[in-house]
VEXNUTI-156558 format. One line per field, with one value per atom (N, C-alpha, C): residue number from 0; residue in three letters; chain; atom name; x, y, z. Coordinates in pm, 1 decimal, m for minus. Each point is the difference from the previous one (the first is absolute). Layout:
N
nr <- [NUM;...]
rest <- [ALA;...]
kette <- [A;...]
atom <- [CA;...]
u <- [X;...]
v <- [Y;...]
w <- [Z;...]
This chain:
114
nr <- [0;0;0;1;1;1;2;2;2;3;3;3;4;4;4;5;5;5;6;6;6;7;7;7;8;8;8;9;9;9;10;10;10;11;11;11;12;12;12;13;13;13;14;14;14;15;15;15;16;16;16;17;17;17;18;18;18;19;19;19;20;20;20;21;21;21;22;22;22;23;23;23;24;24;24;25;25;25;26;26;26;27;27;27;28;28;28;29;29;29;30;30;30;31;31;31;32;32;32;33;33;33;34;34;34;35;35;35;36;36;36;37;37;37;38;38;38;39;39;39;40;40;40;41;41;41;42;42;42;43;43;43;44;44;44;45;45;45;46;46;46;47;47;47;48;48;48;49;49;49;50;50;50;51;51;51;52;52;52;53;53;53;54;54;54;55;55;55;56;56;56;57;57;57;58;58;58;59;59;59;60;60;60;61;61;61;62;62;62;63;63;63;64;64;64;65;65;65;66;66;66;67;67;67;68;68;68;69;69;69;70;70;70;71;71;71;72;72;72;73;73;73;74;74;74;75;75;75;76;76;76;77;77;77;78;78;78;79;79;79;80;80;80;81;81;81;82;82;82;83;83;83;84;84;84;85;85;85;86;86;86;87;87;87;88;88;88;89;89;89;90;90;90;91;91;91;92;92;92;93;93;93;94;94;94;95;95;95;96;96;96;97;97;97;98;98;98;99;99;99;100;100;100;101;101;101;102;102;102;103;103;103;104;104;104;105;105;105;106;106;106;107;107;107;108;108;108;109;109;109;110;110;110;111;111;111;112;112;112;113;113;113]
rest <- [UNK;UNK;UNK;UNK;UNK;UNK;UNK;UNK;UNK;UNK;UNK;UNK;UNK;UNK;UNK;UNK;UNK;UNK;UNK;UNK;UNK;UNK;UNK;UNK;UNK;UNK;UNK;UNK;UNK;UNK;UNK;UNK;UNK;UNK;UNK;UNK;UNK;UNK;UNK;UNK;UNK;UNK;UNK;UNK;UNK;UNK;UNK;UNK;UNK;UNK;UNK;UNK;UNK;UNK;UNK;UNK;UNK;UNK;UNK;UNK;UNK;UNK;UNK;UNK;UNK;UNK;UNK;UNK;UNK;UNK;UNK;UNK;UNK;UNK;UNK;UNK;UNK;UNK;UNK;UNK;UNK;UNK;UNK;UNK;UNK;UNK;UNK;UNK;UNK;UNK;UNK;UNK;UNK;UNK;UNK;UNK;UNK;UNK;UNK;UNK;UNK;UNK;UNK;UNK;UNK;UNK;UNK;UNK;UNK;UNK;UNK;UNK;UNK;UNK;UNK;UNK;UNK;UNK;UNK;UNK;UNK;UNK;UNK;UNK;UNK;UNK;UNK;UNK;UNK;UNK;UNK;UNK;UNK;UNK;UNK;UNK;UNK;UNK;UNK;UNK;UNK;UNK;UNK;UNK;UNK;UNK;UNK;UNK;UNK;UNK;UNK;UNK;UNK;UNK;UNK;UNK;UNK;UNK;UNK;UNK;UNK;UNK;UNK;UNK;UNK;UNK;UNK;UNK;UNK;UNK;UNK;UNK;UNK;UNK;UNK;UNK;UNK;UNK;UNK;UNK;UNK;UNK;UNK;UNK;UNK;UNK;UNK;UNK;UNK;UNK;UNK;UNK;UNK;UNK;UNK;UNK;UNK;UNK;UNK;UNK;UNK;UNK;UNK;UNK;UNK;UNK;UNK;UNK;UNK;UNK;UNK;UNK;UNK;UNK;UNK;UNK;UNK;UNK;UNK;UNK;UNK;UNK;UNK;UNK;UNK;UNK;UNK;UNK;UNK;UNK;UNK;UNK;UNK;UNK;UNK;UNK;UNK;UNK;UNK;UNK;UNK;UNK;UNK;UNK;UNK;UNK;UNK;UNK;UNK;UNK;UNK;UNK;UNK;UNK;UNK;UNK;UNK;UNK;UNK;UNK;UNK;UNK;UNK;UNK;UNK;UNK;UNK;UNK;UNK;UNK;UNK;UNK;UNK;UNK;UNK;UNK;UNK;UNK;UNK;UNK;UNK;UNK;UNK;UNK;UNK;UNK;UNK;UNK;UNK;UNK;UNK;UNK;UNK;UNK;UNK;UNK;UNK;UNK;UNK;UNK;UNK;UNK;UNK;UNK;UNK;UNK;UNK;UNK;UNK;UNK;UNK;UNK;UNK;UNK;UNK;UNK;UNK;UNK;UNK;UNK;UNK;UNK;UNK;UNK;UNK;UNK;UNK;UNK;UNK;UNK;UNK;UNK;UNK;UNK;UNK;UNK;UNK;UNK;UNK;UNK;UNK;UNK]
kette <- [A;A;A;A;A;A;A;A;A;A;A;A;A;A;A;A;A;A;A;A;A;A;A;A;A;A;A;A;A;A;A;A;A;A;A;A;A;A;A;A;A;A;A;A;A;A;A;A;A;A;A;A;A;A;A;A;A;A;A;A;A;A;A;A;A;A;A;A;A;A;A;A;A;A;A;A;A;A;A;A;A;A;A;A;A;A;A;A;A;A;A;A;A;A;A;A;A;A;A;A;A;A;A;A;A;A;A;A;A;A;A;A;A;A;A;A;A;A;A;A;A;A;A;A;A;A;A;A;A;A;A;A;A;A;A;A;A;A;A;A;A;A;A;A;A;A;A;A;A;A;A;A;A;A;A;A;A;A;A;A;A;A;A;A;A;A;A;A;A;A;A;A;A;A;A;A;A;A;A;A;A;A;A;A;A;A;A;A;A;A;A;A;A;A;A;A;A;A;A;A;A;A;A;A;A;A;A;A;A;A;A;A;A;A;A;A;A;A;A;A;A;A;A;A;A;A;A;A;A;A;A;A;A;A;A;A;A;A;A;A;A;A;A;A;A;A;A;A;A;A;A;A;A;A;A;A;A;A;A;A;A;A;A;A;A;A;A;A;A;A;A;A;A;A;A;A;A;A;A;A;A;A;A;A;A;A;A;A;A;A;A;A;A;A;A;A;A;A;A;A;A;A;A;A;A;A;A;A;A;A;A;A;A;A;A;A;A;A;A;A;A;A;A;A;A;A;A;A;A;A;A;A;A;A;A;A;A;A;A;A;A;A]
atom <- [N;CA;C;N;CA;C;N;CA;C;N;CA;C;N;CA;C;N;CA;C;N;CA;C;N;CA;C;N;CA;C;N;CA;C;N;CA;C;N;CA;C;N;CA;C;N;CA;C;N;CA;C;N;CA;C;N;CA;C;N;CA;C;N;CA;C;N;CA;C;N;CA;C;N;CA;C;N;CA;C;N;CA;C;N;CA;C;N;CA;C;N;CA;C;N;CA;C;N;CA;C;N;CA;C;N;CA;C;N;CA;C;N;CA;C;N;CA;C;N;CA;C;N;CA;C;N;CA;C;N;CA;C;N;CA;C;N;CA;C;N;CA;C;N;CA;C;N;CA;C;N;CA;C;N;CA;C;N;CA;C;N;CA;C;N;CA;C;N;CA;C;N;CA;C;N;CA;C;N;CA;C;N;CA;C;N;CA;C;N;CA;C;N;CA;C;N;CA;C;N;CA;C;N;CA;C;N;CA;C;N;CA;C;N;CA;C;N;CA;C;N;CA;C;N;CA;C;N;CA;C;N;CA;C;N;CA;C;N;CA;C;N;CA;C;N;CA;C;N;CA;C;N;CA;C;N;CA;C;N;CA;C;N;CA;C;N;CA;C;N;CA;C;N;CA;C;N;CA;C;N;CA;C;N;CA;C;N;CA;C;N;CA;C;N;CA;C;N;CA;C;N;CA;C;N;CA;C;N;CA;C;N;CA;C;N;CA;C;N;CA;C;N;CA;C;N;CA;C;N;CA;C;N;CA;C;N;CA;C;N;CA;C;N;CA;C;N;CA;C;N;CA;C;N;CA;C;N;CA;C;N;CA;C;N;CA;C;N;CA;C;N;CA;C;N;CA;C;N;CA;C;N;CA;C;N;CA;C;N;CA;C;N;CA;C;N;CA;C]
u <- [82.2;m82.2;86.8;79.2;134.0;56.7;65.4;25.0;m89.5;m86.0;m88.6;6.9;m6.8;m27.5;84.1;97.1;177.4;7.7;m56.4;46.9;m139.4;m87.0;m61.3;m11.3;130.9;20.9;m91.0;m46.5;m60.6;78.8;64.6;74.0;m77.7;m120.8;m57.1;m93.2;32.0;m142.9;m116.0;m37.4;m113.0;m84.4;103.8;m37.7;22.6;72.2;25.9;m147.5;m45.3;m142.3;m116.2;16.8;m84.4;1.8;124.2;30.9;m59.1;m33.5;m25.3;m170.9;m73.8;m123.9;m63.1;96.2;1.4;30.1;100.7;67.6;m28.1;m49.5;m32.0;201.2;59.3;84.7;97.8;m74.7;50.9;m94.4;m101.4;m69.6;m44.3;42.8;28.7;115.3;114.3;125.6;m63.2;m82.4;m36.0;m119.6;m5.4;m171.6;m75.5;m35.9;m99.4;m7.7;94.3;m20.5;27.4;m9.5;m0.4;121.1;93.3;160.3;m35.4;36.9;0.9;147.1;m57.3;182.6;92.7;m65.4;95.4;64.3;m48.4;31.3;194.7;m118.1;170.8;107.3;m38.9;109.9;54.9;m70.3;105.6;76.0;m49.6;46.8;144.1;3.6;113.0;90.0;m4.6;65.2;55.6;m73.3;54.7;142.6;100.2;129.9;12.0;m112.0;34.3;m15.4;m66.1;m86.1;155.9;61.3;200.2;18.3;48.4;61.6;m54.3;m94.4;m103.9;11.6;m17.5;53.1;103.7;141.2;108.6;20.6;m70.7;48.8;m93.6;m113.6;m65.2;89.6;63.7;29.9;151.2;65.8;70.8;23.6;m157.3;m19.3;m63.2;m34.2;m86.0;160.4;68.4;123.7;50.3;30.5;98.4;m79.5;m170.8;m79.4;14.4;7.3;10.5;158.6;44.6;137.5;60.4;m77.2;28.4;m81.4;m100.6;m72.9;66.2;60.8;40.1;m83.5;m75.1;m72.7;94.3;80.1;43.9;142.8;79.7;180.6;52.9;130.4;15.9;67.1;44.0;42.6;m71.4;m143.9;m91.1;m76.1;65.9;m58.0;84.8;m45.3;85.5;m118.1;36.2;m111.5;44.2;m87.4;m31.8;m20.7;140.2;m84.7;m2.3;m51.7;16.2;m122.1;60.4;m103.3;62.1;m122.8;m4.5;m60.2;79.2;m79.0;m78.3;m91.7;m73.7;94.1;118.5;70.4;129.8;m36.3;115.0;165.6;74.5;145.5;105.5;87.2;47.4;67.2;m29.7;1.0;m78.4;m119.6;m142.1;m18.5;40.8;24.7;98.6;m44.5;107.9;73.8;136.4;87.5;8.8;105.2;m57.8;160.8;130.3;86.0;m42.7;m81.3;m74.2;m84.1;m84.2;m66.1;96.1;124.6;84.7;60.9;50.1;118.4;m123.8;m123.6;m79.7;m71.4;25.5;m98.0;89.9;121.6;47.6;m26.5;m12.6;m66.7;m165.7;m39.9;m155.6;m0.8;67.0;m31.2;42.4;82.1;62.6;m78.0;m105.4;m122.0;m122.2;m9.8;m105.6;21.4;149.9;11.1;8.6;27.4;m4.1;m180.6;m25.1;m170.9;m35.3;20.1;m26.2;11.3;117.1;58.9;m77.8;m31.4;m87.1;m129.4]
v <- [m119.1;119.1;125.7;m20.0;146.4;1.7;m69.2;m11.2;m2.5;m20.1;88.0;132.6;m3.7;150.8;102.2;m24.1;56.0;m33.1;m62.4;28.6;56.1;71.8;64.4;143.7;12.5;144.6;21.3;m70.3;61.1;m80.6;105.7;m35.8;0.1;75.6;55.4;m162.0;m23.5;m102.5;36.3;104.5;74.4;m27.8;25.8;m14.6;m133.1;m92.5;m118.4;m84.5;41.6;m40.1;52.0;124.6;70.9;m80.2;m70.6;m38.4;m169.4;m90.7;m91.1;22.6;109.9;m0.5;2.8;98.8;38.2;m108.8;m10.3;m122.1;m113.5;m59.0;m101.9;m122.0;26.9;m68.3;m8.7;130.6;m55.7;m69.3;m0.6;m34.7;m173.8;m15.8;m150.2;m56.5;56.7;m7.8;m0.5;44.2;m19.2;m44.1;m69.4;m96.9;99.3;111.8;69.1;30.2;m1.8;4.4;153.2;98.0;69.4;25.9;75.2;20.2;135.5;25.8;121.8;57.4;125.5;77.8;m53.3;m14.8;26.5;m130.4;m154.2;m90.1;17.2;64.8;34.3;37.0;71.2;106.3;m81.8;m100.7;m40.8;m65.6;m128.3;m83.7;84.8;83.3;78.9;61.5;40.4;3.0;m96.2;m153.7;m105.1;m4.1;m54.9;m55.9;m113.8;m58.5;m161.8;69.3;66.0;49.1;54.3;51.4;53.2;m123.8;m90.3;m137.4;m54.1;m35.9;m58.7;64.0;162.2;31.5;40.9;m34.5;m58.8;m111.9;m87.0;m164.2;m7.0;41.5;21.1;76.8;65.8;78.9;m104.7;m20.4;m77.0;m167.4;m90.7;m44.6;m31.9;102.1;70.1;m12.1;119.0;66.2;m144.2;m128.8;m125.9;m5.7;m47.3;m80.6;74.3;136.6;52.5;m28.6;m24.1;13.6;m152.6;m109.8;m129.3;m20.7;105.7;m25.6;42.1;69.8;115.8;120.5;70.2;76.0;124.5;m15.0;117.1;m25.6;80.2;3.5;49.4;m62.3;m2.8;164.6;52.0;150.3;118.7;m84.0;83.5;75.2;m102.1;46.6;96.7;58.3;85.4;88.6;73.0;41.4;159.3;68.6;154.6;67.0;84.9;91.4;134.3;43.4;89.3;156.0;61.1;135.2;94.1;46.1;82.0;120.1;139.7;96.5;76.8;104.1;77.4;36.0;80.7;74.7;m112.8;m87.1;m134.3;33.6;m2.3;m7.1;m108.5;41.6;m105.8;m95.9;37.6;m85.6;m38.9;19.9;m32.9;m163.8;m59.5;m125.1;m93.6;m166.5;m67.1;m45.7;26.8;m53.0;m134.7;m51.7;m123.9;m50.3;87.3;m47.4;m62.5;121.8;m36.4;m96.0;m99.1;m76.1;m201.5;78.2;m116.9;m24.5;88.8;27.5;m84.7;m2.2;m17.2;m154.3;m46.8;m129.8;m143.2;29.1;m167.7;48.1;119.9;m23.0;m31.7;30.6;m6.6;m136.0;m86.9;m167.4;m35.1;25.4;m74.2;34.0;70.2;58.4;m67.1;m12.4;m125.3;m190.4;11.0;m117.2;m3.4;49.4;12.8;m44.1;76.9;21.5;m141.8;m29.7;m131.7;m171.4;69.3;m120.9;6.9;87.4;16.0;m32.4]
w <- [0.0;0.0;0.0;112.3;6.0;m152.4;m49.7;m92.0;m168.7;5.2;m95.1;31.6;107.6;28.4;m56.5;43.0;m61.3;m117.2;m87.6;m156.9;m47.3;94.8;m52.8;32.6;81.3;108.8;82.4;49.2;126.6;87.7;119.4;120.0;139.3;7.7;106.9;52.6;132.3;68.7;m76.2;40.8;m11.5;m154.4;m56.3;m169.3;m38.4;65.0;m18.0;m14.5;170.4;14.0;m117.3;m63.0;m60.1;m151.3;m37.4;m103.0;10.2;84.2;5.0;10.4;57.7;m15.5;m146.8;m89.3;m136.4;m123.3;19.7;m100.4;m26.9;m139.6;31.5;m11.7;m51.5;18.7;149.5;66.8;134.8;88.9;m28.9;69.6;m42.8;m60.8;m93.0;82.5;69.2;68.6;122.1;57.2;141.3;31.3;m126.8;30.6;4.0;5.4;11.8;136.8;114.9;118.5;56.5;77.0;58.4;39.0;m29.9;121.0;30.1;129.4;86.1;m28.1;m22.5;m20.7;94.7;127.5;143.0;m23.8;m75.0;m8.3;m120.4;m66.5;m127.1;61.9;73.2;68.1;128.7;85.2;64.5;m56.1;m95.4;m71.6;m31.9;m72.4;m18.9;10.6;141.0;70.4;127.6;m4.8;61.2;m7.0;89.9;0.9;m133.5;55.1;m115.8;m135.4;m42.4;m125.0;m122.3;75.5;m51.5;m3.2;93.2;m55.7;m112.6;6.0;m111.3;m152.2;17.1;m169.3;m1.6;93.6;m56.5;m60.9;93.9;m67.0;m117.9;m6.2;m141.7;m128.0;38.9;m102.2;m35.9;72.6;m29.4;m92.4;57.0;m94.3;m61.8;m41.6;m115.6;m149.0;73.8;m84.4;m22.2;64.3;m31.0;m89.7;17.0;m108.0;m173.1;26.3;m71.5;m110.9;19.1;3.0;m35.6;39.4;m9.4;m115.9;m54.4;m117.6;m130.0;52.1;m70.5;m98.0;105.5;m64.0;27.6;121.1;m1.1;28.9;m47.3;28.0;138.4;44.2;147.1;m18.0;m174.3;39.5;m44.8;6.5;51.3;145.1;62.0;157.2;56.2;72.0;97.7;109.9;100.4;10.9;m6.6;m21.8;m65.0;133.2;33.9;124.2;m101.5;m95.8;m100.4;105.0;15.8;32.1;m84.9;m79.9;m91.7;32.4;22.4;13.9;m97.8;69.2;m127.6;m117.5;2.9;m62.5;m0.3;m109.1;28.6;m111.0;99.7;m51.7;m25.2;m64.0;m30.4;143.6;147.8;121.2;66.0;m75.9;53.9;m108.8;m22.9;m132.9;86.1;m12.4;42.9;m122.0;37.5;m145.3;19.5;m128.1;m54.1;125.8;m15.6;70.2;177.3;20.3;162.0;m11.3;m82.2;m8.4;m32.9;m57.1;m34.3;111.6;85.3;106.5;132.2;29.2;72.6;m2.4;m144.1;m42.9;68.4;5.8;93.6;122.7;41.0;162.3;34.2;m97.1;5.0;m93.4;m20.1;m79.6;121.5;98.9;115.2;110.2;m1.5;104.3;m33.7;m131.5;m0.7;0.3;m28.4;47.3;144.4;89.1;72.1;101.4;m26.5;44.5;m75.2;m120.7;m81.6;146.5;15.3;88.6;131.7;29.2;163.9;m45.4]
């Protein structure tokens, strides 16, 4: 459900809920059942709820990857902030993204192994 939600931009509980009363493809995702914002929002801020879409995301990225839909020097992760008035240091270069990728293949093996 969170996740529909987010590839459809809405971030808010509030609208989360508003979007499952509305939608029929979310509401196809939650049986047609009722979620209370307050429900989204703890869920989301749970302790377990971070572990969980780590290890999701992780293998997710192997399955991905053992299929080969996607290339291993494609991953990296993007802390990119772009301001209004963007310069040429507001951009991550390609050297900072190369210089960064065996520590972040050795951070998901890592997490892989736990």
């Amino acid at each position: 459900m969170i996740l529909f939600a987010y590839s459809r931009k809405v971030f808010s509980g509030r609208k989360i809920a508003q979007l499952n009363e509305e939608s029929i493809p979310m509401k196809w995702l939650t049986r047609d059942e009722y979620v209370c914002y307050r429900s989204i929002n703890a869920f989301r801020v749970h302790p377990e709820t971070s572990i969980l879409i780590q290890k999701a995301f992780i293998y997710f990225t192997f399955l991905l990857s053992d299929h080969d839909l996607i290339k291993d020097d494609a991953l990296y992760i993007d802390g990119t902030k772009i301001e209004a008035d963007a310069n040429r240091y507001s951009f991550v270069w390609r050297k900072a993204v190369e210089r960064y990728e065996a520590k972040l293949d050795e951070n998901i093996q890592i997490m892989y192994d736990e």
